[in-house]
C-alpha positions in Angstrom: -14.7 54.9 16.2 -12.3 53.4 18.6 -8.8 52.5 17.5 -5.8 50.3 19.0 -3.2 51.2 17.0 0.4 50.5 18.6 2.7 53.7 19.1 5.0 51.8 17.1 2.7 51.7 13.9 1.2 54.9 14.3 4.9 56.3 13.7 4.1 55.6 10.0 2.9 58.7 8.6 -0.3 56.9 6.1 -0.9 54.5 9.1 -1.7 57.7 11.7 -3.6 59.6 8.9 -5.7 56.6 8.6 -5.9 56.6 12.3 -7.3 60.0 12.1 -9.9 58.9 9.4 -10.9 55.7 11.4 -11.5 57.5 14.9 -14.0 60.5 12.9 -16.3 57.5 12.1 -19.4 57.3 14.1 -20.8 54.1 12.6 -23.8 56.3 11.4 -24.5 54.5 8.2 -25.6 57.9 6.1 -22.7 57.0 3.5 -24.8 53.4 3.1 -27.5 55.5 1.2 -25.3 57.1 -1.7 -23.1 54.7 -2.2 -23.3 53.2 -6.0 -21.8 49.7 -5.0 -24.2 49.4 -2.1 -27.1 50.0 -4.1 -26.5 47.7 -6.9 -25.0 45.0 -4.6 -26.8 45.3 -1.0 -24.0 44.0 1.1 -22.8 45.9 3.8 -19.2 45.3 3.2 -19.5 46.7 -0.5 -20.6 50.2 1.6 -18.3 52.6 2.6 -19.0 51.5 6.5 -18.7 48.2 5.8 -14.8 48.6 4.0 -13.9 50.8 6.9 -14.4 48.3 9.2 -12.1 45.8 6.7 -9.4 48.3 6.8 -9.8 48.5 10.1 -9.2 45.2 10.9 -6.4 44.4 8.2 -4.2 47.6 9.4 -4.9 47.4 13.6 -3.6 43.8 13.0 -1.2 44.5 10.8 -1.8 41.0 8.7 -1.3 40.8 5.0 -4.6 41.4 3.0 -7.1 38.5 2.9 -9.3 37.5 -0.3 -12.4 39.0 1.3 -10.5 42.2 2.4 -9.6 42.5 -1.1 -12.6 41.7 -3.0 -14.5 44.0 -1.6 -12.0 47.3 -1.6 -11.5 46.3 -5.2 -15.4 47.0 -5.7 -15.2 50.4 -4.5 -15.0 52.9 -7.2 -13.2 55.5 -4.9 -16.4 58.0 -6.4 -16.7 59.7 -3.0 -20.0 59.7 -2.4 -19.5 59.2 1.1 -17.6 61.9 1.5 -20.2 64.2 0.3 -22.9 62.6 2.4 -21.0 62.1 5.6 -21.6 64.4 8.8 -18.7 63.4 10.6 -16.1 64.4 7.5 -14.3 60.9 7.5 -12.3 61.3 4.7 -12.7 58.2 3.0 -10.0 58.7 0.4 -7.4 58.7 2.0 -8.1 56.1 4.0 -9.1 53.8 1.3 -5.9 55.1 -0.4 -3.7 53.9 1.7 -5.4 50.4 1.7 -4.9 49.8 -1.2 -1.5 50.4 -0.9 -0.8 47.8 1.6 -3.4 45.3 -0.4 -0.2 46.0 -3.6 2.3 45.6 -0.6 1.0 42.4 0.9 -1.3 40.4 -1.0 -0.6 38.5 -3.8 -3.4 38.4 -6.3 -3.6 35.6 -8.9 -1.5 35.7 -11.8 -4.2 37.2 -14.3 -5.3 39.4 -12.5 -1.3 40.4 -11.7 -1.2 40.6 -15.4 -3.7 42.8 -16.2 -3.1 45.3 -13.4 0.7 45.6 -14.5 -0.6 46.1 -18.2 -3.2 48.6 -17.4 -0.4 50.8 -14.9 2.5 50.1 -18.1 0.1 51.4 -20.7 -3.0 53.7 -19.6 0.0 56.8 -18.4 1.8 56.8 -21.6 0.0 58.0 -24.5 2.4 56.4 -27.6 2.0 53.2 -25.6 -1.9 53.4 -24.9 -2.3 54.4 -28.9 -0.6 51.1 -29.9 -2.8 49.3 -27.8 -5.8 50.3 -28.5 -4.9 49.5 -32.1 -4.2 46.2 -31.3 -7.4 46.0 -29.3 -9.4 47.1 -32.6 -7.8 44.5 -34.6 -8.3 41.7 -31.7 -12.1 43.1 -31.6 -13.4 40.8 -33.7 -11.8 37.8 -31.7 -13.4 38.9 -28.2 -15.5 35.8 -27.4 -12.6 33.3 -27.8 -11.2 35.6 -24.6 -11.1 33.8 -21.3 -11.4 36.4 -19.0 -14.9 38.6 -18.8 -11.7 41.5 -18.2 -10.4 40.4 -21.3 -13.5 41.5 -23.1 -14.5 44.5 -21.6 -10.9 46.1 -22.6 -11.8 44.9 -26.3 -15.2 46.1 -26.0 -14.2 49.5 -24.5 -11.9 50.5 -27.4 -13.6 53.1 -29.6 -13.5 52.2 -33.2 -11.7 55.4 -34.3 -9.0 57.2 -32.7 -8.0 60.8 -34.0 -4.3 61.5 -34.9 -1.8 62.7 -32.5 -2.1 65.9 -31.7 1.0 68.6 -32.2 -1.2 70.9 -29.3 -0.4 68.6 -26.7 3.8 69.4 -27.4 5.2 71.2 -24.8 4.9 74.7 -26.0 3.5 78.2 -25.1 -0.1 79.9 -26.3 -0.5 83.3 -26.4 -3.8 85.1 -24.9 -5.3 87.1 -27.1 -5.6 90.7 -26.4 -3.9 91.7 -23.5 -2.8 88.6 -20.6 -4.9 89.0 -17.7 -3.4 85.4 -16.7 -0.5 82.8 -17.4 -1.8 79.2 -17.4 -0.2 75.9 -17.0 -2.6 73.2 -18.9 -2.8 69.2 -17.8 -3.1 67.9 -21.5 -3.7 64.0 -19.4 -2.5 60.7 -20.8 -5.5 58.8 -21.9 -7.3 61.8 -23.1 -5.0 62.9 -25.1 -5.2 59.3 -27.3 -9.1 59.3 -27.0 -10.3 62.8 -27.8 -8.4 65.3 -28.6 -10.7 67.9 -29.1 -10.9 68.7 -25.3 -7.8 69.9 -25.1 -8.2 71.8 -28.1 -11.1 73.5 -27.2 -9.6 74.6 -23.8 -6.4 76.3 -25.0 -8.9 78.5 -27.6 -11.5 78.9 -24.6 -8.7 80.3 -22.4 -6.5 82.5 -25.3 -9.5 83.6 -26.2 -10.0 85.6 -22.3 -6.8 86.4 -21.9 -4.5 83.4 -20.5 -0.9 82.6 -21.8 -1.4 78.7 -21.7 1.3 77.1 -21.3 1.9 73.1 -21.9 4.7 72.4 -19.4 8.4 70.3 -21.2 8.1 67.1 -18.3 4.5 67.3 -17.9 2.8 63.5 -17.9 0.4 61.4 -16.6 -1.0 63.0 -13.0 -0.6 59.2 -11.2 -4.2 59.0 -10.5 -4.4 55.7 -12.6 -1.5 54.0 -10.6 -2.2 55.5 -7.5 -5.5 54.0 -7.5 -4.1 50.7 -8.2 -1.9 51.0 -4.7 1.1 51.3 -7.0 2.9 53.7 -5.1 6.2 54.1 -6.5 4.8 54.3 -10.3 2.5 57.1 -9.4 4.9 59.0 -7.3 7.6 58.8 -10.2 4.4 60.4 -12.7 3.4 63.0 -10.2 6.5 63.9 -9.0 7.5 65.0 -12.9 4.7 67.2 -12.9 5.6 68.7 -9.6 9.0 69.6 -10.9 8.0 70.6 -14.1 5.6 72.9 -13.2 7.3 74.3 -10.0 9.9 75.4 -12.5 7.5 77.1 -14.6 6.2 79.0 -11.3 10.1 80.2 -10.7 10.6 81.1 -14.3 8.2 82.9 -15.9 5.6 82.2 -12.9 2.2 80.5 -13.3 -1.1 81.8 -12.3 -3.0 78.6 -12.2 -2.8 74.8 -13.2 -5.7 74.2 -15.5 -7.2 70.3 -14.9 -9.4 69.5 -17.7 -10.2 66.0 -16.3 -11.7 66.0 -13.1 -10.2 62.6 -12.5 -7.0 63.8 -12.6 -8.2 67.2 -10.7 -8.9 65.4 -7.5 -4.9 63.6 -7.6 -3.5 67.0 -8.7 -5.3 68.8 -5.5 -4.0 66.4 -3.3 -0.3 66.5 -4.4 0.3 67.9 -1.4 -0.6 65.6 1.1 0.4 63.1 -1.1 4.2 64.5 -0.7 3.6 65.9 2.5 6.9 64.0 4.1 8.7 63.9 1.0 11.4 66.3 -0.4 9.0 67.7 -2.3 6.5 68.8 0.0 7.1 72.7 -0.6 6.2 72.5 -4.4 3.9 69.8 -3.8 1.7 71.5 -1.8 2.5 75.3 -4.2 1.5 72.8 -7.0 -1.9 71.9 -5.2 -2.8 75.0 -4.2 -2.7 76.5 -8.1 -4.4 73.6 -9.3 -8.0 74.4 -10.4 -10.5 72.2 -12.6 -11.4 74.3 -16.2 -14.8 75.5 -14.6 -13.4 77.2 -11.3 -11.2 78.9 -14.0 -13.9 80.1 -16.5 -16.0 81.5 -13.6 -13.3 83.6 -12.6 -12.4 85.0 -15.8 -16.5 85.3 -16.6 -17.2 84.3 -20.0 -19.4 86.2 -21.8 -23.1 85.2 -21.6 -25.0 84.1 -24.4 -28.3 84.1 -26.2 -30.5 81.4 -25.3 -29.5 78.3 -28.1 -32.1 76.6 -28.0 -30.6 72.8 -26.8 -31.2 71.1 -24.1 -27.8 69.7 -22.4 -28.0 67.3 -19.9 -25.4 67.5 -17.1 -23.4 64.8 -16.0 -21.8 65.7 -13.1 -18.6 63.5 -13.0 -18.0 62.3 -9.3 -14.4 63.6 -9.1 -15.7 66.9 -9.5 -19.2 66.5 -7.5 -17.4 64.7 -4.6 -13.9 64.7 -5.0 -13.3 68.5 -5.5 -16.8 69.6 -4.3 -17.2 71.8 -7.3 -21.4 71.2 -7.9 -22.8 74.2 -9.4 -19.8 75.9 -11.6 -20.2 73.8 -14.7 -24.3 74.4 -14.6 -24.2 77.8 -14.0 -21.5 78.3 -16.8 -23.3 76.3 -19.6 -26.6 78.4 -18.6 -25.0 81.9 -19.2 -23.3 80.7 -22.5 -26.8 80.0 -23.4 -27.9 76.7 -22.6 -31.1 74.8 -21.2 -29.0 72.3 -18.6 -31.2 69.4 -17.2 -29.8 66.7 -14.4 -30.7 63.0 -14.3 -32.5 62.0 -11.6 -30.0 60.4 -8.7 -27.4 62.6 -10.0 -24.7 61.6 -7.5 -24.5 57.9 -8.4 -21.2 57.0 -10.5 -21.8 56.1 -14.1 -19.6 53.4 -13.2 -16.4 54.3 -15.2 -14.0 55.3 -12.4 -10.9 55.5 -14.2 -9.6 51.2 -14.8 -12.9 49.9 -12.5 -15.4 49.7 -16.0 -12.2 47.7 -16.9 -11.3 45.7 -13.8 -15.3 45.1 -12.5 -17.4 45.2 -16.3 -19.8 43.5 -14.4 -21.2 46.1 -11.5 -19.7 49.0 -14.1 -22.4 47.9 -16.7 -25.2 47.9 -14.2 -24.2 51.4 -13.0 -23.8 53.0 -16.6 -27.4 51.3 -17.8 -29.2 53.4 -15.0 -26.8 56.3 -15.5 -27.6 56.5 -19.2 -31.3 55.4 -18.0 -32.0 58.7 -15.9 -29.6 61.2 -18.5 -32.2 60.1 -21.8 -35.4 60.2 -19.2 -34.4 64.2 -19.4 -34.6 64.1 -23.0 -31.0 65.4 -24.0 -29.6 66.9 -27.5 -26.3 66.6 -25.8 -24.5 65.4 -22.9 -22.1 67.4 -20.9 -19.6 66.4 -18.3 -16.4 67.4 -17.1 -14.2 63.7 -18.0 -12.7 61.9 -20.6 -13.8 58.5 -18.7 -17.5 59.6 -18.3 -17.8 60.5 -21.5 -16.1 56.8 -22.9 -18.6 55.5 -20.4 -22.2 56.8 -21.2 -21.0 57.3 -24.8 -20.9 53.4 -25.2 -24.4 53.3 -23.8 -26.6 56.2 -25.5 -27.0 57.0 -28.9 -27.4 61.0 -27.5 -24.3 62.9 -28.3 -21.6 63.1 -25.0 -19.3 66.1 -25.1 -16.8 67.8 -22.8 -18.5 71.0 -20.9 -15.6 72.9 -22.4 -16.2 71.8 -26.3 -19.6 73.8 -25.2 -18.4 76.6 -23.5 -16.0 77.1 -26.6 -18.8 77.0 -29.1 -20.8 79.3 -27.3 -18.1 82.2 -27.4 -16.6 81.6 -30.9 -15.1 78.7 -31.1 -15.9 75.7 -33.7 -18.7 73.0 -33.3 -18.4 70.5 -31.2 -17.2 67.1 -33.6 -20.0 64.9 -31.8 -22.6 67.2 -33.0 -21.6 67.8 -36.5 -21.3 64.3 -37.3 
């Protein structure tokens, strides 16, 4: 794709990556046929090749974001499909990235929706502040219709009816491995997983003491940014990730790290990108060292091999979450893994399509989210399921609010499988 930028603009570092991005395009239209918003909607500018021209356009001319621009960047569920299907290796997030950080600079979008955006990015990163919410939100359930904004309703609807207690696992603090350490770990214990399940993180730090890794929960250690940074809401998710580069980079030059364990592939894809993220920034060095240790939970489990299992005798049907299909390219890990612990794994049928959850978008779009998690849920219980595996807390809120068929973590599984407790969604 041909670009005019001015030499002027392109001395903006986001502004020449996205020059990069734009001029890989070749118009081909590939991206058109995996992309979930294009499918449901079937208008070219709710494709990936449709927003590229929008950004295009808005950052060449260097105007403020329009309506239309807006509207339909907002639709985009930053899954990444695209990205997987494209032969050129346009690297859509980053581009779309950066747009929506000059949508936050220049537009100004009406005052609910102002509202709700600046409530989601105050509340969603901090756990004590998410809890109190969502206890509200279970008290104001009841009330939902007298809501005026469809928004409104979906945030009721989406709060689950029971939340478990805090859990003292998430403190900073240090795990021993059992046996002798083959491995010290540095575990992401999230934000909103940490109010919504706590299981997950639970079941990781017995998986990984149980094969030999010193995990250690990091004093510092927050939110990764991904919510915010999705948003456009630069500063905010810079302050979050930032934290966690420091905090970790001085568990690296202290008692030295061996990985950064992401058990929320959501958060995966922002912690792998740290370093282009803070590639001009004065923490570019650990930024990048930061990046380069982070791994999702299934990367780490094949290299330390768990041991493989007897066949169980239950059917798990694999929801690949798109931060991890797309966004990290990790496909066949979590499969292959659940199969030696034991495991029958089936896939739905259109298996890259979002479920539709995508972080706030179920929250901010219920509309198109609800459309994409009734066929998501559609293809998983065509498969015939006992259980559904994926690799992220949003997923699993997601196609949990839509199937009656039990939704785990791929971890809870793996832990189960080599000694660890039964899964809470199963023993109920």
């Amino acid at each position: 794709m041909q670009t005019n930028f001015t030499a002027d603009q392109l001395r903006d570092p986001d502004t020449a990556r996205s020059n990069e991005v734009l001029r890989a395009c070749v118009h081909c239209g590939f991206c058109t046929a995996t992309c979930p918003t294009y499918q449901v909607l079937g208008d070219e500018l709710d494709s990936p090749r449709g927003r590229i021209y929008l950004i295009k356009d808005m950052l060449e001319t260097g105007r403020p974001a329009d309506e239309k621009t807006v509207k339909h960047i907002d639709r985009c569920l930053s899954c990444l499909a695209c990205m997987t299907t494209c032969p050129s290796g346009v690297h859509y997030m980053h581009l779309v990235d950066h747009a929506r950080a000059y949508i936050e600079e220049t537009y100004k979008r009406p005052w609910m929706e102002r509202l709700l955006r600046g409530i989601l990015a105050q509340v969603l990163p901090y756990p004590g502040r998410f809890r109190l919410a969502l206890r509200g939100a279970q008290i104001a359930r009841p009330f939902k219709a007298l809501m005026p904004d469809v928004r409104l309703r979906a945030m009721l609807e989406m709060a689950p009816r029971t939340l478990p207690a805090p859990n003292p696992n998430d403190a900073p603090q240090v795990f021993p491995a059992q046996g002798a350490r083959r491995m010290r770990v540095a575990l992401l214990t999230g934000c909103a997983q940490r109010v919504l399940n706590t299981d997950i993180n639970d079941a990781t730090i017995r998986l990984l003491t149980r094969l030999g890794c010193e995990v250690v929960v990091a004093r510092g250690v927050g939110c990764c940014g991904a919510l915010t940074h999705h948003m456009g809401k630069v500063a905010s998710s810079h302050a979050l990730a930032g934290a966690n580069i420091r905090a970790w980079a001085a568990e690296r030059k202290g008692e030295g790290l061996d990985a950064v364990v992401i058990n929320t592939s959501g958060c995966g894809t922002t912690v792998k990108d740290y370093g282009h993220i803070f590639r001009n920034d004065a923490l570019a060095e650990d930024a990048a060292m930061v990046s380069g240790l982070a791994c999702d939970i299934s990367e780490l489990l094949q290299r330390l091999e768990i041991p493989e299992g007897p066949a169980r005798g239950m059917r798990v049907g694999y929801h690949a979450a798109c931060s991890l299909q797309h966004g990290q390219q990790i496909k066949s890990a979590p499969k292959a893994l659940l199969k030696r612990a034991g495991f029958e794994v089936v896939e739905p049928a259109e298996s890259h399509l979002c479920c539709g959850s995508a972080g706030t978008y179920n929250l901010m779009q219920p509309e198109i989210s609800a459309q994409l998690k009734d066929r998501k849920v559609r293809t998983l219980e065509a498969k015939k399921p006992d259980v559904i595996a994926t690799g992220n807390i949003g997923c699993m809120m997601q196609i949990g609010s839509g199937t009656g068929v039990p939704v785990v973590h791929t971890v809870e599984l793996l832990d189960w499988a080599t000694g660890g407790p039964k899964p809470r969604a199963l023993a109920a």
